[in-house]
C-alpha positions as CSV (number, residue, x, y, z in Angstrom):
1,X,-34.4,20.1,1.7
2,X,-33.0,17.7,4.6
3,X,-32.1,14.5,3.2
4,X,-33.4,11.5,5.3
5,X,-32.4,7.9,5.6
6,X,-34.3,5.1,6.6
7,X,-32.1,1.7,7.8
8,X,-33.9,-1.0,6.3
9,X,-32.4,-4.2,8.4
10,X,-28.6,-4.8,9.7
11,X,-27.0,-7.8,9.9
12,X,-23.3,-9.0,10.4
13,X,-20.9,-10.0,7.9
14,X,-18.4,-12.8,8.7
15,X,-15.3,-14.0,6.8
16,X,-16.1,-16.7,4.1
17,X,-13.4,-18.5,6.4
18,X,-12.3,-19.0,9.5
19,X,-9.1,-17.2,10.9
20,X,-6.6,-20.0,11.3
21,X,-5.5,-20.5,15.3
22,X,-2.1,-19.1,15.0
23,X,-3.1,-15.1,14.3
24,X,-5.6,-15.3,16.7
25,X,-4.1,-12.1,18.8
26,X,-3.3,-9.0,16.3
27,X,-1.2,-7.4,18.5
28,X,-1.5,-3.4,18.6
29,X,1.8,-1.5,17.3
30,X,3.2,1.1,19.7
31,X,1.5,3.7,16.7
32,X,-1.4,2.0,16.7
33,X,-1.8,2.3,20.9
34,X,-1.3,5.9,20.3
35,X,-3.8,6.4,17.2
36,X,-7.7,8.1,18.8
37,X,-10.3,5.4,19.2
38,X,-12.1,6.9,16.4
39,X,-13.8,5.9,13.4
40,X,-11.9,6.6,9.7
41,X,-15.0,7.8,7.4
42,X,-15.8,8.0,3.6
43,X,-19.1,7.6,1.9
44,X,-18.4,6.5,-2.0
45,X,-20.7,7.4,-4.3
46,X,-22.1,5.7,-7.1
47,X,-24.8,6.7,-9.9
48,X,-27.4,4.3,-11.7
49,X,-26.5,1.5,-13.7
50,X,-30.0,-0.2,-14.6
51,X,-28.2,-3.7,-15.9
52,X,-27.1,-4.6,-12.1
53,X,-30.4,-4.2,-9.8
54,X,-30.0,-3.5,-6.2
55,X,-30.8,-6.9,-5.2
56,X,-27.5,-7.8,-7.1
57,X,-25.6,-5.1,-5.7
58,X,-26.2,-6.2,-2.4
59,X,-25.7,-9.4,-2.9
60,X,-22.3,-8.4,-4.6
61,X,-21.5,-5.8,-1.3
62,X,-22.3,-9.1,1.0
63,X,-20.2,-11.9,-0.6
64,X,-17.4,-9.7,-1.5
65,X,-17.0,-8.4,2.1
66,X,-17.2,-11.8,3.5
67,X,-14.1,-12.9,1.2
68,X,-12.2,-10.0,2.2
69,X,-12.7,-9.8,6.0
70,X,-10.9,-13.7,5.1
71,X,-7.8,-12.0,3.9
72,X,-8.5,-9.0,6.6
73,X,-9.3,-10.9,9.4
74,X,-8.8,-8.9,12.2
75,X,-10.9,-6.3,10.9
76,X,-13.5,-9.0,11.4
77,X,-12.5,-9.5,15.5
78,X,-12.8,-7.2,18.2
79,X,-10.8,-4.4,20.2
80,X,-8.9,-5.7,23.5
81,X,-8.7,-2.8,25.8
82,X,-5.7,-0.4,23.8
83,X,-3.6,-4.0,23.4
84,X,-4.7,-6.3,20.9
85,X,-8.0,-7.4,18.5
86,X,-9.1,-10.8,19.4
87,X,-9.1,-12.3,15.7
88,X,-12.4,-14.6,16.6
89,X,-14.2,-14.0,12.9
90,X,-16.8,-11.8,15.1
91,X,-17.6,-10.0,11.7
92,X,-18.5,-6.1,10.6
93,X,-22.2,-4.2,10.9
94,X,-23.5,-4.1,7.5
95,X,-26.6,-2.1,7.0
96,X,-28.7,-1.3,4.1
97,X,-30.7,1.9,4.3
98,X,-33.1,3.8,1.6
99,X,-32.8,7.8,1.2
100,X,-35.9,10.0,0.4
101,X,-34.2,11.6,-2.6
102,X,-32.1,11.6,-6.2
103,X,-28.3,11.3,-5.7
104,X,-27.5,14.6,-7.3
105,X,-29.6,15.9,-4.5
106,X,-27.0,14.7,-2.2
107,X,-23.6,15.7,-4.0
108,X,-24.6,18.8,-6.4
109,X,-23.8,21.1,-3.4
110,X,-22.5,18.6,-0.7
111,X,-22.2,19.0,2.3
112,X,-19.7,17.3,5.1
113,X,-22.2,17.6,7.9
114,X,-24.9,15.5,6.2
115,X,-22.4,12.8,5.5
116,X,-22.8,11.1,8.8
117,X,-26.7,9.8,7.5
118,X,-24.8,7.5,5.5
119,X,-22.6,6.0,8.1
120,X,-24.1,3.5,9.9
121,X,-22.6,4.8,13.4
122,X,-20.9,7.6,14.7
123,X,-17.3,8.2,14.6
124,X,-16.4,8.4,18.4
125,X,-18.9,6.1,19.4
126,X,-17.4,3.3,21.4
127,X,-17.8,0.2,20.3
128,X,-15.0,-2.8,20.2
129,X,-15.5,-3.7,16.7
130,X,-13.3,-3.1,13.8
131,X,-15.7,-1.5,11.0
132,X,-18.7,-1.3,9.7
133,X,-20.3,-0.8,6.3
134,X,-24.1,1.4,5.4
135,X,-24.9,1.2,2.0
136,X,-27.8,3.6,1.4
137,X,-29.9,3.3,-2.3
138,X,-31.2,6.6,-3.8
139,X,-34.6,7.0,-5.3
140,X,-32.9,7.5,-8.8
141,X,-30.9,4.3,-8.5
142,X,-28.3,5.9,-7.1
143,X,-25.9,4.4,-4.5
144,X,-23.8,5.3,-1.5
145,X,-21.3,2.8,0.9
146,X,-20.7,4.3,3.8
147,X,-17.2,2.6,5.3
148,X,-15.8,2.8,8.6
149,X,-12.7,1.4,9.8
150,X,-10.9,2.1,13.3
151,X,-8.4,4.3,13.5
152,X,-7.0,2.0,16.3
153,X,-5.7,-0.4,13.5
154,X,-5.4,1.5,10.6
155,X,-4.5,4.6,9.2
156,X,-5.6,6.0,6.0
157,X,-3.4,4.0,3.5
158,X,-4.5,1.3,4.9
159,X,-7.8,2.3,4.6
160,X,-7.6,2.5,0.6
161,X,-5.9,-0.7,0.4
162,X,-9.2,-2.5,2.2
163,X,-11.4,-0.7,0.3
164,X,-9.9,-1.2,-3.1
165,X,-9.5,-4.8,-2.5
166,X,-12.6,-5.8,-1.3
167,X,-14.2,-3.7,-4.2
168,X,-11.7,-5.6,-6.9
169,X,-12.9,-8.9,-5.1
170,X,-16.9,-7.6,-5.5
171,X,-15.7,-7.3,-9.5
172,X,-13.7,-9.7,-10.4
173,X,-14.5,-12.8,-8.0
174,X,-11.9,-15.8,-7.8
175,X,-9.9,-13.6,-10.3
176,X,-8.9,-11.3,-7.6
177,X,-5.9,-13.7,-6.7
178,X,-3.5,-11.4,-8.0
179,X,-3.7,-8.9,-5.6
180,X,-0.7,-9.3,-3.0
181,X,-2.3,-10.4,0.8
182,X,-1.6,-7.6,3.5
183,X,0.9,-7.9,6.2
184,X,-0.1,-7.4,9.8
185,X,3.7,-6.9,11.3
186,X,3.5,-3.4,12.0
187,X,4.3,-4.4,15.9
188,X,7.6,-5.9,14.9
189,X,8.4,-2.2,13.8
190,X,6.6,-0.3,16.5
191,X,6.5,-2.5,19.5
192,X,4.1,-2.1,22.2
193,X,5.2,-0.2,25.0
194,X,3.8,1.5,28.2
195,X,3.6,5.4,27.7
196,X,3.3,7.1,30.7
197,X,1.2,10.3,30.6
198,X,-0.4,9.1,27.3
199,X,-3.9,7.9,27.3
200,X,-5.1,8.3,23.7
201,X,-9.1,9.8,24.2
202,X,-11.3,11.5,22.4
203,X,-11.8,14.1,25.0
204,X,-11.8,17.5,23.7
205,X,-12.4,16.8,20.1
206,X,-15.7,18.2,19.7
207,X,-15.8,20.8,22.7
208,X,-16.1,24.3,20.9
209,X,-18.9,24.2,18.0
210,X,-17.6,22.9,14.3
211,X,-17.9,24.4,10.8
212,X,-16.8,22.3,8.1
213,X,-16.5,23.3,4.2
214,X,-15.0,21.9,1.4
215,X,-13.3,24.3,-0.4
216,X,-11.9,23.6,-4.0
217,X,-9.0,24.7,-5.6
218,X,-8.3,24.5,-9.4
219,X,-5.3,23.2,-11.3
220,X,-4.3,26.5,-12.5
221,X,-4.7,28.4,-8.6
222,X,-2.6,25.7,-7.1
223,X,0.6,26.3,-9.8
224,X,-0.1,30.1,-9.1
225,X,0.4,29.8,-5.6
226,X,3.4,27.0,-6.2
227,X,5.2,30.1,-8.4
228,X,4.1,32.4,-5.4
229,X,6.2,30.6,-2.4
230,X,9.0,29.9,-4.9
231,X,9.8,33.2,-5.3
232,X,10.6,32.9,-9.3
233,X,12.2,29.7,-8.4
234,X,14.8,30.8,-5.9
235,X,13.4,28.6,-3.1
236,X,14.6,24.8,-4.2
237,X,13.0,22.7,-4.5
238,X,9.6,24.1,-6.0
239,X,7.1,23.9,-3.2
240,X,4.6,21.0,-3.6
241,X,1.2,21.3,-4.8
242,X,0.2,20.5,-1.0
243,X,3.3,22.6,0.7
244,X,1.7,25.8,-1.2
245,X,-1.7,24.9,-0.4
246,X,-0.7,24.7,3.6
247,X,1.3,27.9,3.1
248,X,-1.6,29.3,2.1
249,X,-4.4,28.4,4.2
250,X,-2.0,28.8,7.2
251,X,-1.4,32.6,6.6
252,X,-5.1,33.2,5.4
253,X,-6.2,31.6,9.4
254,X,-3.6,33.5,10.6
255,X,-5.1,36.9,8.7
256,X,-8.3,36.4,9.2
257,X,-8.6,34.9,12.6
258,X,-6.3,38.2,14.3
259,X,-4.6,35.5,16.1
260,X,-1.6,37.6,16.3
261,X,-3.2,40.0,18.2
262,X,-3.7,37.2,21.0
263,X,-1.1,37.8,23.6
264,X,-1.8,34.7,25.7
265,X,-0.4,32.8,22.6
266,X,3.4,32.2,22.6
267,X,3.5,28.8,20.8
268,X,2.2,28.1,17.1
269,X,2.7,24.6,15.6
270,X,1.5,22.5,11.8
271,X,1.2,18.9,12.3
272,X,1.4,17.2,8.8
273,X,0.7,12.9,8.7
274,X,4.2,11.4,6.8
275,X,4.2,8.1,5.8
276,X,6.6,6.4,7.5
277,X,6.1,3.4,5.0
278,X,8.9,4.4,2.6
279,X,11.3,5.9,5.9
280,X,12.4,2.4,7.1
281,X,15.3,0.7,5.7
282,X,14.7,-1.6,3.4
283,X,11.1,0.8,2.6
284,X,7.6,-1.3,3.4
285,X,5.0,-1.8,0.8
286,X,1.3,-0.4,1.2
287,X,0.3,-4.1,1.6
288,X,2.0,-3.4,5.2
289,X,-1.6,-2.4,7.6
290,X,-1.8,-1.0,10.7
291,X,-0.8,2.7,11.5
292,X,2.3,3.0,9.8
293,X,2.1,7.1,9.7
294,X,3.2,9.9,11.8
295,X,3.2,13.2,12.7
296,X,6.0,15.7,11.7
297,X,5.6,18.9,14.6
298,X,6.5,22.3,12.7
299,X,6.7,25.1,15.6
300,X,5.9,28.2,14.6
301,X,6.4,32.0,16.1
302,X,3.4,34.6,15.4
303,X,5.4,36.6,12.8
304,X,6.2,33.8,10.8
305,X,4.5,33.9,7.4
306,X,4.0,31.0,4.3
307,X,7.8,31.2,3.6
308,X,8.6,30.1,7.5
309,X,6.1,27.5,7.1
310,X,7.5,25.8,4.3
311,X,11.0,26.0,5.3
312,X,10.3,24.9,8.6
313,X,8.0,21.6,7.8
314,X,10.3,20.7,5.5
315,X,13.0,20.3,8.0
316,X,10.5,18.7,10.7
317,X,9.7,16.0,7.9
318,X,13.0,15.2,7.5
319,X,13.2,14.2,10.8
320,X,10.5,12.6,11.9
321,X,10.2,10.2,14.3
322,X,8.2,9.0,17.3
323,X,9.3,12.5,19.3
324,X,7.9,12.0,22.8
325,X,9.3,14.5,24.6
326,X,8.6,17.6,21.8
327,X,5.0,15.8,21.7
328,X,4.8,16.2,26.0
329,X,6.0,19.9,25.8
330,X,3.2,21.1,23.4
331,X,0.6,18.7,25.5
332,X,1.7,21.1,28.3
333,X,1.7,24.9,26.5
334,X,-1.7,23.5,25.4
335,X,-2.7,23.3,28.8
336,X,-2.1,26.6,29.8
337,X,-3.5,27.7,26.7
338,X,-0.4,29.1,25.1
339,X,-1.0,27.5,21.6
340,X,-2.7,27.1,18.3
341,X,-2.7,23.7,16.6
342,X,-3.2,23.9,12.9
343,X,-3.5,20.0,11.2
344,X,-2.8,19.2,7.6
345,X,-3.3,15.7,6.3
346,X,-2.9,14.5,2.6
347,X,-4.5,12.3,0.4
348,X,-3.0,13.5,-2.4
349,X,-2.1,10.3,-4.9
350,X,-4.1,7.8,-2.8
351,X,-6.3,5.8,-4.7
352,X,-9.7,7.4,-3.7
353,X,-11.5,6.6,-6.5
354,X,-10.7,3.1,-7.5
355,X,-13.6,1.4,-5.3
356,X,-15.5,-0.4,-8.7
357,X,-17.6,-2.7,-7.3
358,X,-18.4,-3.7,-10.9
359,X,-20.9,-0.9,-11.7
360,X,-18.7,1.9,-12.1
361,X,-16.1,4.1,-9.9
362,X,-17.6,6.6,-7.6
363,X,-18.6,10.1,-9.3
364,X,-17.5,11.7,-5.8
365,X,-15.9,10.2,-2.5
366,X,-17.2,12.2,0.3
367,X,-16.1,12.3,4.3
368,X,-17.6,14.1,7.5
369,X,-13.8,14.7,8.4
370,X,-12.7,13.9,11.6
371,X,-13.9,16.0,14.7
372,X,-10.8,18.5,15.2
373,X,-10.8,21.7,15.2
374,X,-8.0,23.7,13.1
375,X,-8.2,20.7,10.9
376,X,-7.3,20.5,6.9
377,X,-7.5,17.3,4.5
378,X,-6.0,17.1,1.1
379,X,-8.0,15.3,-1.3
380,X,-7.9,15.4,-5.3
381,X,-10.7,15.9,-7.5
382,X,-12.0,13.3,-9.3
383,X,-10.7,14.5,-12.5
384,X,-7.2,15.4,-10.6
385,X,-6.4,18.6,-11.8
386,X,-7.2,20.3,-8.5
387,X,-7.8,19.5,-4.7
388,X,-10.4,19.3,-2.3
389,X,-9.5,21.1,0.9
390,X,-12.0,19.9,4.3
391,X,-11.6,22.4,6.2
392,X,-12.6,22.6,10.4
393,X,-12.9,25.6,11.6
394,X,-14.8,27.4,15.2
395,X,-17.4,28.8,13.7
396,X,-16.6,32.4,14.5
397,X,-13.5,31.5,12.3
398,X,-14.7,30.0,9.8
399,X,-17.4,32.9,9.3
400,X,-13.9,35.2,9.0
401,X,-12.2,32.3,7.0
402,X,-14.8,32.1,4.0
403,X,-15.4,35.3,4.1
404,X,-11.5,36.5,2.8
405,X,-11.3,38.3,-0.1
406,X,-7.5,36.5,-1.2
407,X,-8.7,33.2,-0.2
408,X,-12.0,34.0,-2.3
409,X,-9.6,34.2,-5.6
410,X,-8.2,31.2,-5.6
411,X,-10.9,28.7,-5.0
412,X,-13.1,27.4,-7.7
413,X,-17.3,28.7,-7.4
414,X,-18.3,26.3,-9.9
415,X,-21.6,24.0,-8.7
């Protein structure tokens, strides 16, 4: 059965007070002019809890965003151009909607493409504000906050640090002083600068038609293919629970896809985000917003298998760094259609599940992804034993992907 969401009213949310005059430009880091003008997406989930009505809980949702757009304040302005956010307390979208069924309708057998009902716009959609907010009620009770945030001025650590503080602001009121302000100095790190032949887009994002799955991956699957690409323990040190998992989902596309078979493709490259956080001397606390991630560029031959992989991300992660001329030679192979992109990101120890708005964490976090193909996010389970792998596939590949008999053995079929 479709699931189908009705918006009940929007209104707009502004900060509980007014930006002072002096932060009145957020100017855009050099990372940040090069981040897509995209949407970040995540729907938390959240079951019944009969002693706070909805009523209460919007009323919670409302007042706590307001005091956090205060401390967040230019996520309460609005996008100059690819240059700055005009701080001017324009406020966030905040919508309330009603679904036509249970919550464990909607996350017993989820799935990413239906996530988008409980976002309240669409994640290339242009529009010069910051972020927006849809909470959606369930018949049961039930609850789901739909949160966007633009990728222009954040990336995903970022993200969590919003989240989590506006939520500990919706629990615990004036007693939320504790929690260190953020810092919105990521220009004095990345100045802006004029890039010639970069104009970041969203063109050619959602060309080809999508499949997206979630596949999971138990505790016990990931060590077995840790001891796999370790070779006994010969390869130091121990590949990480994500390095194996990459390894592994690489070679299966590879397999499956007949890729190799392709002879119009010379060039094969793994992009995987790095926080760049901890890489600058002395390192920057996650209090530190704005895109403050990058890219490490692995490039690959068409014989390499999971070993070349991991040996040679490791040594791309090492040195990463804002490469502009490696980044302009695979812009150019790609346009004479001489390369397969394959994306890993991680969310691996990022505090997903710590959004308590005072009734509870969520029971599941869920995301549309973003709209790439050749696309794979790390996420741990709720109970963190294993990982959640969103997978973007063409369909044709993903129809070969899911359908792999080693790939099959190592992901959990549990509903």
């Amino acid at each position: 059965m479709e699931i189908v969401t009705k918006i009940i009213y929007t209104e707009t949310i502004k900060p509980s007070s007014p930006t002072p005059k002096s932060p009145q430009k957020h100017q855009l880091s050099f990372l940040d002019q090069l981040a897509p003008p995209l949407f970040m997406p995540l729907v938390y989930f959240y079951t019944s809890n009969p002693k706070i009505p909805n009523s209460q809980k919007s009323n919670y949702l409302k007042k706590s965003l307001s005091e956090a757009l205060s401390r967040f304040y230019p996520l309460a302005g609005r996008l100059v151009d690819n240059l700055y956010v005009d701080c001017n307390d324009g406020g966030a979208p905040f919508s309330e909607a009603e679904a036509d069924c249970n919550l464990s309708h909607a996350i017993t057998i989820p799935e990413p493409k239906n996530m988008k009902i409980y976002l309240p716009y669409k994640m290339i959609e242009s529009q010069d504000f910051c972020m927006a907010v849809q909470a959606t009620y369930f018949r049961c009770g039930g609850l789901a906050v739909g949160l966007l945030i633009s990728h222009k001025i954040a990336d995903a650590l970022s993200y969590f640090v919003f989240a989590n503080t506006w939520s500990a602001i919706a629990r615990n009121g004036d007693r939320c002083g504790v929690v260190p302000l953020p810092k919105f100095d990521a220009a004095a790190y990345f100045p802006p600068k004029a890039v010639s032949g970069f104009s970041p887009s969203t063109e050619g994002m959602v060309k080809e038609e999508l499949t997206t799955r979630i596949f999971t991956f138990p505790g016990a699957k990931i060590s077995a293919l840790r001891e796999k690409y370790s070779h006994g323990g010969a390869l130091q040190p121990r590949p990480t629970r994500v390095e194996a998992l990459s390894a592994f989902i690489w070679t299966r596309f590879i397999s499956t896809t007949g890729i190799k078979a392709d002879p119009n493709i010379k060039t094969y490259t793994v992009h995987h985000a790095v926080n760049l956080r901890t890489r600058v001397d002395p390192p920057l606390s996650e209090y530190h917003f704005g895109n403050l991630s990058w890219t490490s560029i692995a490039k690959l031959a068409a014989r390499d298998g999971g070993d070349d992989l991991l040996e040679k991300v490791r040594e791309a992660m090492k040195a990463v760094k804002v490469q502009l001329n490696l980044m302009r030679e695979i812009m150019d192979e790609a346009s004479r259609g001489e390369l397969v992109t394959f994306s890993f990101t991680s969310l691996r120890g990022f505090p997903v599940y710590e959004a308590d708005f005072g009734w509870g964490e969520p029971v599941w976090v869920g995301t549309p992804g973003l709209p790439y193909k050749n696309f794979v996010s790390f996420t741990d389970t709720k109970n963190g034993s294993g990982i959640e792998a969103l997978i973007h596939l063409k369909k044709q590949d993903m129809d070969k992907f899911e359908a792999d008999l080693e790939l099959q053995e190592f992901i959990s079929h549990d509903i």
